[in-house]
MIBADO-507430 format. One record per atom (N, C-alpha, C, O): atom name; x, y, z; residue number from 1. Coordinates in nm, 3 decimals, padded with zeros to 5 digits. Layout:
N
('CA',(X,Y,Z),NUM),
...
//
This chain:
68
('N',(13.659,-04.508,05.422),1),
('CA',(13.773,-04.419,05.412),1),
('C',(13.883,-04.471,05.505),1),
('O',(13.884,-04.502,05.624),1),
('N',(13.989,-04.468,05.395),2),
('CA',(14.093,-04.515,05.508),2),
('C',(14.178,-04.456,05.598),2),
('O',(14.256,-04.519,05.669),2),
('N',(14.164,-04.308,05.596),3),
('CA',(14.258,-04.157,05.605),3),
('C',(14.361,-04.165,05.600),3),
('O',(14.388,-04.282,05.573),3),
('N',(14.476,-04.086,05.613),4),
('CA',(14.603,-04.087,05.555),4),
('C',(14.684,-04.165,05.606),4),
('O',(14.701,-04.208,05.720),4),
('N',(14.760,-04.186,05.455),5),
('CA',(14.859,-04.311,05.470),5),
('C',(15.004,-04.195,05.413),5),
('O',(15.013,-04.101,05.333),5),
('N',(15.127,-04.291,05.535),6),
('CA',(15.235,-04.282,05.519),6),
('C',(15.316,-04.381,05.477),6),
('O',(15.327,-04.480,05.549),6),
('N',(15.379,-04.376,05.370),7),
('CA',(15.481,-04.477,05.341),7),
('C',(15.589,-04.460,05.422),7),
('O',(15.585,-04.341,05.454),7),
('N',(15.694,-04.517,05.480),8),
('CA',(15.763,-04.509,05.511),8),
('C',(15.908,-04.555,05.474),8),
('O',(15.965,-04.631,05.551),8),
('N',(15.971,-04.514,05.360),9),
('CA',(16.041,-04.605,05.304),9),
('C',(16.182,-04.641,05.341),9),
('O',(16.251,-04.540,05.322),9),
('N',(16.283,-04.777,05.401),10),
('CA',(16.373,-04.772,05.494),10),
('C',(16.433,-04.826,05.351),10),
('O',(16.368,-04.895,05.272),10),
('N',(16.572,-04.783,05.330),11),
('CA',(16.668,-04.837,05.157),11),
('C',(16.792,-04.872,05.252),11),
('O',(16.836,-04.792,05.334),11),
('N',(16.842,-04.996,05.232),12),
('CA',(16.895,-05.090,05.294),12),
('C',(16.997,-05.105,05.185),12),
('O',(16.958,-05.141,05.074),12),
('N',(17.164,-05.074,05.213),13),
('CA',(17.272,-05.131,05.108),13),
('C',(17.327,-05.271,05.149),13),
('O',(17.380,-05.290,05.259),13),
('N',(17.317,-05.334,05.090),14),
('CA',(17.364,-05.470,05.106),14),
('C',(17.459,-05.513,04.938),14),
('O',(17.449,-05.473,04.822),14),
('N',(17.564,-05.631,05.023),15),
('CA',(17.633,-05.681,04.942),15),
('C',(17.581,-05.852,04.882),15),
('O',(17.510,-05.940,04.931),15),
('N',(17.659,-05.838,04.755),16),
('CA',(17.597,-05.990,04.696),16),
('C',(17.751,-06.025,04.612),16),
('O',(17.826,-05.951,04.549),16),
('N',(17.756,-06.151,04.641),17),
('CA',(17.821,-06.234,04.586),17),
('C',(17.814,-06.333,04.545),17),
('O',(17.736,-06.418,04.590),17),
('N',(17.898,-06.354,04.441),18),
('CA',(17.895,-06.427,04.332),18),
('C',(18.005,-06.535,04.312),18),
('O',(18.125,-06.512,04.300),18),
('N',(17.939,-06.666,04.311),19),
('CA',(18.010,-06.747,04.287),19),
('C',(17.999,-06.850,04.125),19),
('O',(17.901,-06.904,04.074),19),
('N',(18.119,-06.847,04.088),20),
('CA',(18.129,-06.966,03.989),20),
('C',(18.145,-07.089,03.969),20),
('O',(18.259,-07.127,03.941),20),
('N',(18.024,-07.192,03.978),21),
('CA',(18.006,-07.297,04.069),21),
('C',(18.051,-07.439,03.901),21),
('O',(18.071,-07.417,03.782),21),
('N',(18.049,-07.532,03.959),22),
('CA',(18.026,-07.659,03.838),22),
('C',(17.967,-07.753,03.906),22),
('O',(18.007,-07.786,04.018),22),
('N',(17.874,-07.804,03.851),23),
('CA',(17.785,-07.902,03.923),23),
('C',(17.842,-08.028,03.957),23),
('O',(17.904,-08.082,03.865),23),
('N',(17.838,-08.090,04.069),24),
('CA',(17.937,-08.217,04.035),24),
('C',(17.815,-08.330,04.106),24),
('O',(17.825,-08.448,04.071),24),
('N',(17.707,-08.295,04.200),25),
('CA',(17.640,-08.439,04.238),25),
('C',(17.547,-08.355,04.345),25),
('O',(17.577,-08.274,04.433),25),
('N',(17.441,-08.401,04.307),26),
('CA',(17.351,-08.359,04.481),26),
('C',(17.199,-08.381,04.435),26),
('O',(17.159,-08.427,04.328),26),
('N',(17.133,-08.339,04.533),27),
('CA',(16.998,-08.375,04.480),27),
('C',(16.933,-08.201,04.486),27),
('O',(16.948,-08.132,04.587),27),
('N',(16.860,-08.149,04.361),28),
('CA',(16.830,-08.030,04.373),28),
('C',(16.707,-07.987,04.488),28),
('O',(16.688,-07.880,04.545),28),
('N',(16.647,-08.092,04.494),29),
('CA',(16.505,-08.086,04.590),29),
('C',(16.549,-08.019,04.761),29),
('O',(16.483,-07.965,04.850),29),
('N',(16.700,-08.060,04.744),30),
('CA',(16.731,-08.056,04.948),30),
('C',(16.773,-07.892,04.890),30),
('O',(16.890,-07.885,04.928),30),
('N',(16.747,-07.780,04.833),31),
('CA',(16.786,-07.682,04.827),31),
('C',(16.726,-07.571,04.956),31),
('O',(16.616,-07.605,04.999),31),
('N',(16.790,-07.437,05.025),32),
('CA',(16.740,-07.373,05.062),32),
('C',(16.588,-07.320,05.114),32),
('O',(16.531,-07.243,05.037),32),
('N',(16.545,-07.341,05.190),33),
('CA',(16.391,-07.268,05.128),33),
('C',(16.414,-07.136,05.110),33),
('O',(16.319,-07.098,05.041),33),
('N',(16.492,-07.035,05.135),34),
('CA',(16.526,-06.937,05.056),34),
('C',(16.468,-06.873,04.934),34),
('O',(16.421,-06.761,04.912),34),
('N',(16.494,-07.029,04.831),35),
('CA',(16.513,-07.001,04.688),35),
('C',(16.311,-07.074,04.641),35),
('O',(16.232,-07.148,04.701),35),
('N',(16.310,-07.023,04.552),36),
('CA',(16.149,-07.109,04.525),36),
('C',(16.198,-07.202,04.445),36),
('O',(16.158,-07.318,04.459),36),
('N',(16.275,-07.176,04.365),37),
('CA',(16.353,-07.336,04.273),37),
('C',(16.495,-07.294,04.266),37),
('O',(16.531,-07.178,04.287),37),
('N',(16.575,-07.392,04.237),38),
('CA',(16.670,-07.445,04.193),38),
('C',(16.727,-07.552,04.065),38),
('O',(16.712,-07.674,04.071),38),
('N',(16.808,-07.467,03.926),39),
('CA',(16.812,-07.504,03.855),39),
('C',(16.951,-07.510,03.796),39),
('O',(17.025,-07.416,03.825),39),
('N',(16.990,-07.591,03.730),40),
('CA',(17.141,-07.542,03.639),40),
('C',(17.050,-07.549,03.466),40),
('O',(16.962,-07.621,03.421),40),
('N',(17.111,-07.463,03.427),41),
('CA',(17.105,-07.441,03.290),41),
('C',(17.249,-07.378,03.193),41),
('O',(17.357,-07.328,03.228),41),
('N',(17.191,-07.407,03.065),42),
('CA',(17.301,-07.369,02.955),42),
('C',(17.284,-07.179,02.944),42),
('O',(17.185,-07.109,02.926),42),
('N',(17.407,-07.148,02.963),43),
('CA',(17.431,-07.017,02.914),43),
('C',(17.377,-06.939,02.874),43),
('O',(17.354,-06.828,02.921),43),
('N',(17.336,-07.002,02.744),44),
('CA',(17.198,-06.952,02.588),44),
('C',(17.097,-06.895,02.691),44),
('O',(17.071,-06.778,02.719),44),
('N',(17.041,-07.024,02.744),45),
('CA',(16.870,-07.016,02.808),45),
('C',(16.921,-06.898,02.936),45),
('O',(16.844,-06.802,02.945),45),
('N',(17.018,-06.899,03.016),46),
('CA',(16.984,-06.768,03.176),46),
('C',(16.998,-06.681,03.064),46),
('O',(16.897,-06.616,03.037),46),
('N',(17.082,-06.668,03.003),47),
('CA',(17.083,-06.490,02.881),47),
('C',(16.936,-06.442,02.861),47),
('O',(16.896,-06.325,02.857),47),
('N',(16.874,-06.544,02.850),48),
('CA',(16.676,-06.498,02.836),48),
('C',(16.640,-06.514,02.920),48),
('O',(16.522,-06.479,02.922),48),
('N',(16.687,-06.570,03.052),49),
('CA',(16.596,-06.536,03.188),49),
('C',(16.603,-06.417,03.293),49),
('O',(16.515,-06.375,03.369),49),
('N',(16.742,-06.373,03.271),50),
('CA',(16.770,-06.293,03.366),50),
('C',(16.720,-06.187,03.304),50),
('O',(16.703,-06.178,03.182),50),
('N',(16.682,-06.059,03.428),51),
('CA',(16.588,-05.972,03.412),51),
('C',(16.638,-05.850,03.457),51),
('O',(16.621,-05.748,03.388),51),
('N',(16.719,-05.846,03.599),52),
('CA',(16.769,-05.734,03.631),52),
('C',(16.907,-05.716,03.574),52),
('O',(16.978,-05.816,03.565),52),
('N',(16.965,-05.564,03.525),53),
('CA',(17.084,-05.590,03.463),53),
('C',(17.205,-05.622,03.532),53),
('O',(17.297,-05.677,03.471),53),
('N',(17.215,-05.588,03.665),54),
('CA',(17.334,-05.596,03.724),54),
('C',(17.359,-05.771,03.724),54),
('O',(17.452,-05.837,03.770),54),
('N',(17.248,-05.810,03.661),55),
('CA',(17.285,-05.978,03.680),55),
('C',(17.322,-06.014,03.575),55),
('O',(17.411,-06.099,03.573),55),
('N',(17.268,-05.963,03.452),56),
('CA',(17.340,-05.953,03.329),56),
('C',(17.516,-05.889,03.281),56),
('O',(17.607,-05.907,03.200),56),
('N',(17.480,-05.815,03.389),57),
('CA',(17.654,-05.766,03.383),57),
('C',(17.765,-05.865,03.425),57),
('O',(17.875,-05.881,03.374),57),
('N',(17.701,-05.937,03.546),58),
('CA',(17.727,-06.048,03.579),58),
('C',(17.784,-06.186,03.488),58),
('O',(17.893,-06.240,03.509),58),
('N',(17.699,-06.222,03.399),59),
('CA',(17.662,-06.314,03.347),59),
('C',(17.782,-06.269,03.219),59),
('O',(17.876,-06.344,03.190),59),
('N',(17.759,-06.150,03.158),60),
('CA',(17.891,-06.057,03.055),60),
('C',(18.022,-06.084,03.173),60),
('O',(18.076,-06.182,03.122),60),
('N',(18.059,-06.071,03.230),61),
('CA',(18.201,-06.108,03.314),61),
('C',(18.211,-06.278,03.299),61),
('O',(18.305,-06.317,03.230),61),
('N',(18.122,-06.385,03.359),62),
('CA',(18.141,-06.487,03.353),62),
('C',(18.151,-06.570,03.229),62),
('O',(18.170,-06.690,03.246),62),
('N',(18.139,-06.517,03.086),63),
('CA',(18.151,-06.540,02.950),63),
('C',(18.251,-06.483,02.873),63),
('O',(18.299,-06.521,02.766),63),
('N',(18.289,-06.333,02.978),64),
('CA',(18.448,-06.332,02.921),64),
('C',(18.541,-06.420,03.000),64),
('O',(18.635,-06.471,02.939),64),
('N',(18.526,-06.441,03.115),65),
('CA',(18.652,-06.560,03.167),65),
('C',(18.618,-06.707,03.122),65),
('O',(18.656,-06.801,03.192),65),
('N',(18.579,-06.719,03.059),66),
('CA',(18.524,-06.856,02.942),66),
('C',(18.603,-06.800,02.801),66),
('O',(18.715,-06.845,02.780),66),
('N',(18.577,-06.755,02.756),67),
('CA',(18.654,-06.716,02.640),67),
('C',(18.772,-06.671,02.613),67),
('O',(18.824,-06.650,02.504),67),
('N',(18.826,-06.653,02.751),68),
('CA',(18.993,-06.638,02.760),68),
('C',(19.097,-06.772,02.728),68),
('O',(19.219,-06.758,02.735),68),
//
């Protein structure tokens, strides 16, 4: 028995930003350890990766300033 448990839950607001990058030269391996990988891909393919929506909302803003 483990007797009672308290969660304690601390909700933290934080900001994120977003940049609109173009690849021009580097080696992907020297990336962050931060990140677990590092990738560039076509448009098509993140539209099926991304998962949370606010990143999708994201991704809808950066495809209308392409199509302007």
């Amino acid at each position: 028995n483990l007797g009672n448990y308290k969660n304690n839950i601390t909700i933290y607001k934080k900001t994120v930003h977003w940049y609109l990058m173009e690849y021009i030269s580097g080696e992907f391996s020297m990336h962050d350890d931060e990140f677990d990988s590092v990738e560039w891909i076509e448009i098509s393919i993140a539209k099926n990766k991304i998962t949370h929506k606010n990143e999708k909302d994201v991704l809808g803003k950066v495809l209308a300033i392409f199509k302007k």
